[in-house]
C-alpha positions, -999 to 999 in steps of 0.1 A, spaced: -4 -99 132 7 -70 154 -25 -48 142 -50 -75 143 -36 -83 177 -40 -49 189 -77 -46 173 -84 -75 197 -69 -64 225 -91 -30 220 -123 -51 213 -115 -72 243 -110 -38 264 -74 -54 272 -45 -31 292 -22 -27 256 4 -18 280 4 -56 302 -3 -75 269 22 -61 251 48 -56 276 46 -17 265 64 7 285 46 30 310 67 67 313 58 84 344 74 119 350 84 135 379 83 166 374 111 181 352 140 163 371 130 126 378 115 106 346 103 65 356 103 38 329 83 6 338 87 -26 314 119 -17 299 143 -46 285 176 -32 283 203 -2 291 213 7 257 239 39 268 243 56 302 264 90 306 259 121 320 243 135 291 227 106 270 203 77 284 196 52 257 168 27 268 152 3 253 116 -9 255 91 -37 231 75 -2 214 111 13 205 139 31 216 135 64 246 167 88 246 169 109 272 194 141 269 203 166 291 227 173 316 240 155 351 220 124 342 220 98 366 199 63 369 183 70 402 167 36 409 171 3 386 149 -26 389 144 -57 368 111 -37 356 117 -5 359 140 27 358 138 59 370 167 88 353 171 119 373 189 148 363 188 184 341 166 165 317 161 185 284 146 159 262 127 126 263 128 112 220 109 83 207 128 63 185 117 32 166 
């Protein structure tokens, strides 16, 4: 159902990321990195971010980590970030 859903969606010239509730990653430059439609805090620490999103897991790594701004729909991690890592 998923790929016939998104074949429609593309036929129908849909936004995937509204239908699907699919996370938008917006970086900041190399400090500041925004999730938008995220559904949960998975780990926090000053060197590992887990978050997870409909499409997967992102892991950020790096060092001083902090979560700059937390909303209901969105996140924003700030620190020494070395990595951003899809995981599904």
């Amino acid at each position: 159902m998923r790929k016939k859903g998104r074949r429609i969606v593309e036929a129908l010239e849909l936004p995937k990321e509204v239908v699907f509730n699919l996370p938008i990653i917006q970086a900041l430059g190399a400090e500041d990195v925004s999730i938008t439609n995220y559904k949960s805090l998975m780990e926090i620490g000053t060197e590992r971010v887990r978050i997870n999103t409909a499409d997967g897991q992102v892991v950020f790594t790096g060092k001083k980590l902090i979560l700059k701004h937390v909303t209901s729909e969105s996140i924003t991690v700030s620190g020494d970030i070395d990595s951003i890592e899809f995981v599904r």
